[in-house]
VEXNUNU-487844 format. One record per residue (C-alpha): residue number from 1; x, y, z; residue in three letters; chain. Coordinates in pm, whole numbers, plus 50000, padded with zeros to 5 digits. Each point is the difference from the previous one (the first is absolute). Layout:
N
<pt NUM,<X,Y,Z>,"ALA","A">
...
END
This chain:
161
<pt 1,<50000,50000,50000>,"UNK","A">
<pt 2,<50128,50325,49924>,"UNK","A">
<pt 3,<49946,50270,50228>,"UNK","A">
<pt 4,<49998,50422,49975>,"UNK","A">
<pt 5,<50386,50114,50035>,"UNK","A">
<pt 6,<50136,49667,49967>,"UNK","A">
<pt 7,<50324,49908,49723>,"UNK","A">
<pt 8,<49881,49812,49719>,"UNK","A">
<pt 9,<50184,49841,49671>,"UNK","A">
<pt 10,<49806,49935,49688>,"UNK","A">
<pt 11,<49986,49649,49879>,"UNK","A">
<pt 12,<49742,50008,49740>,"UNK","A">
<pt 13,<50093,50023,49576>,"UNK","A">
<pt 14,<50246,50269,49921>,"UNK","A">
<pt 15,<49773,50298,49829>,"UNK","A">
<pt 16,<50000,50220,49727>,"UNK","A">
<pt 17,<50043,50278,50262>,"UNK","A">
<pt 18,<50318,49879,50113>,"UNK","A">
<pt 19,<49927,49829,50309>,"UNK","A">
<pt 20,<50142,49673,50027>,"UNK","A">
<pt 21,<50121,49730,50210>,"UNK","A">
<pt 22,<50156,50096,50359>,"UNK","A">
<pt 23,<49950,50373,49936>,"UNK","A">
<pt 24,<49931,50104,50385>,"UNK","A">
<pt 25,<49747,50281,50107>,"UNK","A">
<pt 26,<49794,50110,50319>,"UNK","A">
<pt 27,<49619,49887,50023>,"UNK","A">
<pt 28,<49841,50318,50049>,"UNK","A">
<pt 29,<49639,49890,50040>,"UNK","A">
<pt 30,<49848,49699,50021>,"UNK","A">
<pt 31,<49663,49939,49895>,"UNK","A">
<pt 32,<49803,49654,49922>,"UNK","A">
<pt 33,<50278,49775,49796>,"UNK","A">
<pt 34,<50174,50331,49809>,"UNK","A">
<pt 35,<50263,50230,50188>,"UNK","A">
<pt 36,<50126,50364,49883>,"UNK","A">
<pt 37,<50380,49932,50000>,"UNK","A">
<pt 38,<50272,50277,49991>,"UNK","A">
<pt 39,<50302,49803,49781>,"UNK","A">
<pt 40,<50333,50110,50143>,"UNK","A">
<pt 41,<50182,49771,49780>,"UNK","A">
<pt 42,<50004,49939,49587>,"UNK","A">
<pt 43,<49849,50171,49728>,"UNK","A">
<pt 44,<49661,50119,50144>,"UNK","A">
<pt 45,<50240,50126,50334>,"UNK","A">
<pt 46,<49804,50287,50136>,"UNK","A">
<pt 47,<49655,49912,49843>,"UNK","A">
<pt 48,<49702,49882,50188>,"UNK","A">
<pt 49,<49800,49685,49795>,"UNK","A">
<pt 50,<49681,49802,50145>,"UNK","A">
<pt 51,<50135,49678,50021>,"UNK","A">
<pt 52,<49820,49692,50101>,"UNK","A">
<pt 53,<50134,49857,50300>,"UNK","A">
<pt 54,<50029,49675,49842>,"UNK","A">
<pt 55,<50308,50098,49791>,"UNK","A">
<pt 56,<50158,50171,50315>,"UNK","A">
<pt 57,<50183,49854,50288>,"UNK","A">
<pt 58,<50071,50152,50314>,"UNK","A">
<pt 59,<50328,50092,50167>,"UNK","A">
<pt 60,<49959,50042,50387>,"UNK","A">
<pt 61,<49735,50190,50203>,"UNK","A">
<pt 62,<49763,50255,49859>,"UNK","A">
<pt 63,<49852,50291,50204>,"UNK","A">
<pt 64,<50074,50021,50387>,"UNK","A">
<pt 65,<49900,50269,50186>,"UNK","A">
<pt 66,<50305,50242,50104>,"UNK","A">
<pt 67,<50199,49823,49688>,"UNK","A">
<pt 68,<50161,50234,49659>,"UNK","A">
<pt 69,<49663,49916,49874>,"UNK","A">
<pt 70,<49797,50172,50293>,"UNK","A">
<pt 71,<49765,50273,49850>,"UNK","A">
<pt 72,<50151,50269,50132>,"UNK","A">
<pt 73,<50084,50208,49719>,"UNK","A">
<pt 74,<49892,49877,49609>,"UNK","A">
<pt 75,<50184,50081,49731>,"UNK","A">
<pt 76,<49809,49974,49620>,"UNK","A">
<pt 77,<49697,49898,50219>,"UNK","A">
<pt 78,<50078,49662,50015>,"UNK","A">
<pt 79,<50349,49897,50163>,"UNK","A">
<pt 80,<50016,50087,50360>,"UNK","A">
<pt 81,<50275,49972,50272>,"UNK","A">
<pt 82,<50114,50175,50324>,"UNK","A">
<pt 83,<50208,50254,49954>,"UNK","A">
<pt 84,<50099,50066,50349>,"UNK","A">
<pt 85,<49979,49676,50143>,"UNK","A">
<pt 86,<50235,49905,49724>,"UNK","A">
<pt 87,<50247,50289,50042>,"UNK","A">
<pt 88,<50017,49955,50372>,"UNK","A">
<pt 89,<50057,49638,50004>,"UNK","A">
<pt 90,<50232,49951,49681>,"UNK","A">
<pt 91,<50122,50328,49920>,"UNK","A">
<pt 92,<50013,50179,49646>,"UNK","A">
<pt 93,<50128,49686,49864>,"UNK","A">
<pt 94,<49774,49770,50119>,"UNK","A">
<pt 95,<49727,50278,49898>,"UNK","A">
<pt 96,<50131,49981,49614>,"UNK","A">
<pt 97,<49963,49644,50014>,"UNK","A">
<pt 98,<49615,50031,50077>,"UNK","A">
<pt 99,<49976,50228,49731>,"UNK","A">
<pt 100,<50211,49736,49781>,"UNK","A">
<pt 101,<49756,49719,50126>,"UNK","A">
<pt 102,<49699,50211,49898>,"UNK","A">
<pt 103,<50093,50005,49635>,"UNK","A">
<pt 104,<50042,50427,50126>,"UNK","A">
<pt 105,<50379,50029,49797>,"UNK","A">
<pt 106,<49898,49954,49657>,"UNK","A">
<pt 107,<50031,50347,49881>,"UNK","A">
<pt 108,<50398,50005,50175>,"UNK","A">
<pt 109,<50202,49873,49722>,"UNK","A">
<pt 110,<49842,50262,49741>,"UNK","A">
<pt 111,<50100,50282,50283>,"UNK","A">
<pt 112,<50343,49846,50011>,"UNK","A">
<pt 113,<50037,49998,49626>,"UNK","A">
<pt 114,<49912,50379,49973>,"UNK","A">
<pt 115,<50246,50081,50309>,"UNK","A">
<pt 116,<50232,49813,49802>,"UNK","A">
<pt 117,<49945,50157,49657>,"UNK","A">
<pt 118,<49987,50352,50147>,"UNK","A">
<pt 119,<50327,49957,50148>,"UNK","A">
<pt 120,<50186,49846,49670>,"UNK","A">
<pt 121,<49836,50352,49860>,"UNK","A">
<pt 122,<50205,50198,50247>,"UNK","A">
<pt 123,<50314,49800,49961>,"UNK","A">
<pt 124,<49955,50035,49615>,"UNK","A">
<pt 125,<50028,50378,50008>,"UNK","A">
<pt 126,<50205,50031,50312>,"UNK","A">
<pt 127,<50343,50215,49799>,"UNK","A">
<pt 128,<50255,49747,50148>,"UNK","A">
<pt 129,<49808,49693,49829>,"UNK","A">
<pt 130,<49907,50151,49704>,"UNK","A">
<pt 131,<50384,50022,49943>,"UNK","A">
<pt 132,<50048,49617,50116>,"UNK","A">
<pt 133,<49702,49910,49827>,"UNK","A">
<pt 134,<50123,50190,49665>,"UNK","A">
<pt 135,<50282,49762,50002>,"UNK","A">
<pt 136,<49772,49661,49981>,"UNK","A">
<pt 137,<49778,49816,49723>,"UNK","A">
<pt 138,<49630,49999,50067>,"UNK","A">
<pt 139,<49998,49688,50212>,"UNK","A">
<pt 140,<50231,50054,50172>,"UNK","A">
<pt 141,<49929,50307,50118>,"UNK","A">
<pt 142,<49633,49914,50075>,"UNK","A">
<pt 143,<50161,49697,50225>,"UNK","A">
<pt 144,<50205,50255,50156>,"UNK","A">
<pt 145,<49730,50228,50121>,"UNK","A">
<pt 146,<49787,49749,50094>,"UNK","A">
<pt 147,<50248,49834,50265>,"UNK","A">
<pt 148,<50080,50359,50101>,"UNK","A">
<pt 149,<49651,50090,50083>,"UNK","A">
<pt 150,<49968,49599,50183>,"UNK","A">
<pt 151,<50243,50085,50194>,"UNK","A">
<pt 152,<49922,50348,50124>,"UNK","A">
<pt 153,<49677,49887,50070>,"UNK","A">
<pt 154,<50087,49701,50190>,"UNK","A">
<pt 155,<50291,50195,50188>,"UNK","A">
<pt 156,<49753,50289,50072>,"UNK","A">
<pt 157,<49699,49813,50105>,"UNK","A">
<pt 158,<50167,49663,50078>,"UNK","A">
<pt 159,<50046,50088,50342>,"UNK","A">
<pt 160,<50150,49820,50280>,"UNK","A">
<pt 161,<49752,49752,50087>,"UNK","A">
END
């Protein structure tokens, strides 16, 4: 049985959507023998499909009172967890995490790949690379901006945690 919260896989026939075999998710609601799931993983990561719960299994408990998946604050109207409760007993990681386990992150890796273009922009017309970069073919100087700006983003941000 698949309950509200809870982790679930898909096991049914790979779709035309993208969903497939083992792509993992968060049942959001539960109702009758379908279940809104949040995917977190695979092609339809950060959708929400009505999927019946006989092509879903579930991975450990679903909703528990004072739990990530308390109601205390929803996000998109539908995935819920304690935002305080989390914070105070895990800390900002363990807060990030929730938000990971909710399917919340999806929209991260676009973020990081402007942050990351915007700063290979600034490198580009910074004078002492456009000199350096001046002296390389194409490639190679689109290689060399792009571990440039990696690495002052990861030095700048990548703390010491």
């Amino acid at each position: 049985m698949i309950r509200d919260g809870q982790q679930v896989s898909y096991i049914g026939m790979p779709r035309a959507d993208g969903l497939g075999i083992s792509d993992r998710g968060q049942a959001l609601a539960v109702a009758g023998t379908a279940a809104h799931v949040m995917w977190s993983t695979g092609a339809r990561a950060g959708n929400v499909d009505l999927i019946d719960c006989e092509d879903l299994v579930g991975h450990g408990p679903g909703k528990v009172a004072g739990s990530v998946f308390d109601d205390s604050v929803s996000t998109g109207g539908m995935v819920t967890f304690a935002v305080r409760d989390t914070y105070e007993a895990e800390g900002p990681v363990g807060l990030l995490n929730a938000m990971n386990e909710c399917g919340q992150l999806a929209s991260l890796p676009a973020i990081a790949e402007d942050a990351l273009a915007y700063v290979a922009a600034q490198v580009r017309q910074d004078p002492a690379f456009s000199t350096v970069l001046g002296q390389l073919d194409e490639s190679e100087a689109a290689e060399f901006v792009t571990l440039t700006a990696t690495s002052m983003l990861r030095d700048a941000f990548g703390g010491d945690e």
